[in-house]
C-alpha positions as CSV (number, residue, x, y, z in Angstrom):
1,X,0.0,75.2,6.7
2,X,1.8,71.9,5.9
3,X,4.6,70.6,6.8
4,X,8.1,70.7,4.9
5,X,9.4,67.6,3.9
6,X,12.6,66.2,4.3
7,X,14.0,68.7,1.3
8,X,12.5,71.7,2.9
9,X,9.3,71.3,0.5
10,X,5.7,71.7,1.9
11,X,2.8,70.4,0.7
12,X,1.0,71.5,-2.8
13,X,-1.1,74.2,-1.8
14,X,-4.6,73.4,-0.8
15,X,-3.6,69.8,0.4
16,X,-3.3,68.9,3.6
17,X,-0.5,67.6,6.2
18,X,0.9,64.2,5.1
19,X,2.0,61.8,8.0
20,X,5.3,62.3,8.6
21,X,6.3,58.5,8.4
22,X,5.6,58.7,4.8
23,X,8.1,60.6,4.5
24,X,8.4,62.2,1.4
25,X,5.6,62.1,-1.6
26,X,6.4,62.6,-4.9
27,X,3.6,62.8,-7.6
28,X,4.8,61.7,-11.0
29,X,3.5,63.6,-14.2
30,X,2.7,60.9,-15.8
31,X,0.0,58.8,-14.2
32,X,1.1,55.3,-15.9
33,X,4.3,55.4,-13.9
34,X,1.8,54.5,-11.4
35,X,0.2,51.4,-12.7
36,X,2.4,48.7,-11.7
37,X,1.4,49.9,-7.9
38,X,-2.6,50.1,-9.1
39,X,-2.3,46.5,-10.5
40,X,-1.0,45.1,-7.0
41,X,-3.5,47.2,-4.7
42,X,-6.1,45.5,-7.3
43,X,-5.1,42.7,-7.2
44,X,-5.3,42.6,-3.2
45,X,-8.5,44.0,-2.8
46,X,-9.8,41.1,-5.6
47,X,-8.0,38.5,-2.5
48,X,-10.0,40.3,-0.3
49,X,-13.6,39.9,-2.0
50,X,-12.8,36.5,-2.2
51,X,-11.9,35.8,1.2
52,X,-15.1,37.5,2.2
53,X,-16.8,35.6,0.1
54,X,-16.3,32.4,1.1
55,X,-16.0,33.2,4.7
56,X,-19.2,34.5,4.6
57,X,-20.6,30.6,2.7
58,X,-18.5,29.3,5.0
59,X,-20.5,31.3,7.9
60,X,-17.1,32.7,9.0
61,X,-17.5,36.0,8.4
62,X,-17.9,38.1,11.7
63,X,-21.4,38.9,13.1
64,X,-23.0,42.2,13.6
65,X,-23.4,41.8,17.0
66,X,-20.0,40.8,17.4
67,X,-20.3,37.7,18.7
68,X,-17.8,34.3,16.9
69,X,-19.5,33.5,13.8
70,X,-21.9,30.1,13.7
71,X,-19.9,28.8,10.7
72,X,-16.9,28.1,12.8
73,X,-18.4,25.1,15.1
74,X,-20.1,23.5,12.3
75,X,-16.7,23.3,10.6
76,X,-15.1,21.6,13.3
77,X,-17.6,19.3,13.2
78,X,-17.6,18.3,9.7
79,X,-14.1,18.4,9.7
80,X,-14.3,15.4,12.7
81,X,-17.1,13.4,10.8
82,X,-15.1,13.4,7.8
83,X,-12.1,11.9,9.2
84,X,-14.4,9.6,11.2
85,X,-16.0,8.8,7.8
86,X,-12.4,8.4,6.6
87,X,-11.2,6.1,9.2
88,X,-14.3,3.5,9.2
89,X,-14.1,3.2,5.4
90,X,-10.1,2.1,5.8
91,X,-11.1,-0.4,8.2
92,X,-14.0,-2.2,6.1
93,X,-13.2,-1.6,2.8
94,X,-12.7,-4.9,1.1
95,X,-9.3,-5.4,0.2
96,X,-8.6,-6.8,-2.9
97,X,-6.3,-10.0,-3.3
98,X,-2.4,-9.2,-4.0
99,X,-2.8,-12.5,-6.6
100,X,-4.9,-10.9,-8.9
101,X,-8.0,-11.2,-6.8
102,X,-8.1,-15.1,-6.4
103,X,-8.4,-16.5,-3.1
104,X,-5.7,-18.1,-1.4
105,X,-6.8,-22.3,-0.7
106,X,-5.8,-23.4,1.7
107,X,-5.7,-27.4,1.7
108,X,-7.6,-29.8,4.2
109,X,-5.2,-31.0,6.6
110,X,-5.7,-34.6,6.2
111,X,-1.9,-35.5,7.2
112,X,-2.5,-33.6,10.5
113,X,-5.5,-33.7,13.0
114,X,-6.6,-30.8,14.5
115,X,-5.5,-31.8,18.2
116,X,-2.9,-34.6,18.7
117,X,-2.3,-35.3,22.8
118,X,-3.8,-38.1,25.1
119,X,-5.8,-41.0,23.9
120,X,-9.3,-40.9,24.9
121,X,-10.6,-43.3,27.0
122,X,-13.3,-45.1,25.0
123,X,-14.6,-48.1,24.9
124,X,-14.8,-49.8,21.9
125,X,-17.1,-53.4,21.0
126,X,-15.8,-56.4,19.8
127,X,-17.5,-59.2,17.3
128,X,-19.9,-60.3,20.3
129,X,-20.9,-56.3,21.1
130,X,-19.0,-56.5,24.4
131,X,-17.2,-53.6,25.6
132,X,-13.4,-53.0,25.4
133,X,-11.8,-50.0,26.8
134,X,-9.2,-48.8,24.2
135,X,-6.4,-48.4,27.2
136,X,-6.5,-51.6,27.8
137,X,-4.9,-52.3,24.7
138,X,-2.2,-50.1,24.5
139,X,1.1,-49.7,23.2
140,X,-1.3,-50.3,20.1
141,X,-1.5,-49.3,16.5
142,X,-4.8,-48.2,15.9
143,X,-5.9,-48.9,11.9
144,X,-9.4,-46.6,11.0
145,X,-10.7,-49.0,8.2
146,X,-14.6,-47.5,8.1
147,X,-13.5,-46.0,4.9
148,X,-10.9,-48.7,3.2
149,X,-10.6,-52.3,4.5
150,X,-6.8,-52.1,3.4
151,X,-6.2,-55.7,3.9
152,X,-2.7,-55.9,2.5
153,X,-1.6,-52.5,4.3
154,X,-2.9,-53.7,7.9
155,X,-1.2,-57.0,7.0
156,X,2.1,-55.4,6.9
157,X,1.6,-53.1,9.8
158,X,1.0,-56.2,11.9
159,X,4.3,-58.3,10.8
160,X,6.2,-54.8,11.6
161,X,4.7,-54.2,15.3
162,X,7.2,-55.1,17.9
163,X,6.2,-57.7,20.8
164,X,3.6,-56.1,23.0
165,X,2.4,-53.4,20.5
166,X,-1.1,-54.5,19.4
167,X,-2.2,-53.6,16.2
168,X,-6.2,-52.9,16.2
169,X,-8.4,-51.8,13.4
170,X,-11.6,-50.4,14.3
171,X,-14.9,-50.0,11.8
172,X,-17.2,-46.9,11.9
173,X,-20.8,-49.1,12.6
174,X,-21.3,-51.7,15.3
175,X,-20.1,-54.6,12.6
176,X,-16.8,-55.9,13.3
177,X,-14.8,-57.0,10.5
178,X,-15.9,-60.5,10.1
179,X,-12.2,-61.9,8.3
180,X,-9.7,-59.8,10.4
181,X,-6.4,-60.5,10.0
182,X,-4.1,-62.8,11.6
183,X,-2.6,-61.2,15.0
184,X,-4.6,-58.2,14.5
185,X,-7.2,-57.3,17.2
186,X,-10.5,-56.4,15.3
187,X,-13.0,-53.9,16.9
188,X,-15.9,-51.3,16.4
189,X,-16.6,-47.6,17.1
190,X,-20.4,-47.2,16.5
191,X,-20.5,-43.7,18.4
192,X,-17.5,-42.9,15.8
193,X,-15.6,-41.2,18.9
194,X,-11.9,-41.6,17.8
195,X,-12.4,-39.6,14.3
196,X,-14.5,-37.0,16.6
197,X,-12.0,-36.4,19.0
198,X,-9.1,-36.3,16.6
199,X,-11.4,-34.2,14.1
200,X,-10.6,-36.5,11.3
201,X,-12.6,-37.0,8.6
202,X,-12.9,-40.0,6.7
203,X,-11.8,-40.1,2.9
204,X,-13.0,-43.3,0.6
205,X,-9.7,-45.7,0.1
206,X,-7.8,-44.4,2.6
207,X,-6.8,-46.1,6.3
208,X,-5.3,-43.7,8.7
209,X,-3.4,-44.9,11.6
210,X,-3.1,-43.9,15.2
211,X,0.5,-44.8,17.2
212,X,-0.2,-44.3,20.9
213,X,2.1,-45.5,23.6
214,X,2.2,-47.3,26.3
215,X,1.3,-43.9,28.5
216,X,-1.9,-43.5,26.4
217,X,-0.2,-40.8,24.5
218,X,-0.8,-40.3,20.7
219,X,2.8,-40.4,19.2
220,X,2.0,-40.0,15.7
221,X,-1.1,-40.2,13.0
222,X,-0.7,-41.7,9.8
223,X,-3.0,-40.2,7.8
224,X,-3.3,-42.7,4.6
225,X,-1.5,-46.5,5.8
226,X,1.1,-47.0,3.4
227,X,4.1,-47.6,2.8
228,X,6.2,-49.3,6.1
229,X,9.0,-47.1,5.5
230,X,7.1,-44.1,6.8
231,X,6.0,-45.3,10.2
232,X,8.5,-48.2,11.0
233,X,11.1,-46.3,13.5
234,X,7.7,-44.7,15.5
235,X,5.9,-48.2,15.2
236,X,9.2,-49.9,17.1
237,X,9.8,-47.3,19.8
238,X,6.3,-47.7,21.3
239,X,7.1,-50.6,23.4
240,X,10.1,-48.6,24.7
């Protein structure tokens, strides 16, 4: 026998007991008053194919002998190599120029050496190849001319220089400047070890000039000798 429902009405004869959580059952006449319902329980069990599909591409799908499915670890893992993947690409991909790709130049530093501190102790050779240590010298003014004799230039440095500052120009070859000028100490550098320690390269018509004081300490480089006005207060504090 079934059981009433909550109106006191059984089942339809020859059908059996409902659940009583369902509560009560009504069966329309009409069986389109029951589509809206069909097309949602279609429309689950087409989510459900799917998901079994691609869980079982993916090799999730459980196995018959009940034990985690294989596809699971190899996810893991490509999911790690990917981001690996992801990660070393940031890091070496070439990044393109925020200027519209044209590299940023960035000038020789011919105003400034690469290291400015203590004056090296060299010895330098004079007109009859005998030695002279440069620290003997100092407070000096020391005039490169191996790229530009600079005559009139030197000739000005040396009126300017103080008492006791000697103003020295040195040549890049083991000739010494045969018509030096007056009051101006006249040396080589064949070894070229001033513009290797200071890193300074040589440029055709220039004279750059080294201010070192009386402690052996390089003050100031002048990188092309010019004008006085841009050198005369460091050129009269090293005798101080």
């Amino acid at each position: 026998m079934g059981m009433a429902d909550a109106e006191g009405q059984g089942p339809p004869d020859g059908l059996p007991d409902l659940p009583p959580e369902w509560g009560r059952v009504v069966i329309p006449d009409d069986a389109s008053e029951l589509a809206h319902e069909a097309r949602q329980i279609r429309r689950e069990l087409r989510r459900l194919d799917r998901r079994a599909v691609w869980r079982g591409w993916l090799g999730l799908a459980p196995r018959p002998d009940g034990r985690p499915p294989l596809g699971l670890p190899v996810l893991v893992l490509l999911v790690s190599v990917l981001i690996t993947l992801t990660g070393l690409a940031a890091v070496t991909w070439p990044r393109s120029s925020r200027s519209g790709g044209s590299p940023t130049v960035v000038p020789y530093p011919a105003a400034t050496p690469a290291a400015v501190g203590p004056l090296p102790a060299l010895d330098l050779v004079d007109a009859a190849e005998s030695p002279v240590p440069l620290r003997g010298l100092l407070p000096a003014m020391i005039v490169l001319v191996d790229a530009c004799a600079c005559a009139e230039q030197v000739t000005q440095a040396a009126a300017a220089a103080p008492p006791g500052v000697t103003v020295v120009t040195v040549t890049g070859s083991r000739e010494v400047d045969a018509t030096p000028v007056p009051g101006v100490r006249a040396l080589a550098d064949p070894a070229g070890g001033l513009r290797a320690y200071l890193r300074l390269a040589a440029h055709p018509g220039t004279a750059p000039a080294l201010l070192v004081d009386r402690a052996g300490t390089l003050v100031r480089v002048v990188p092309e000798l010019g004008p006085m006005d841009q050198y005369r207060d460091d050129l009269a504090h090293l005798a101080a």
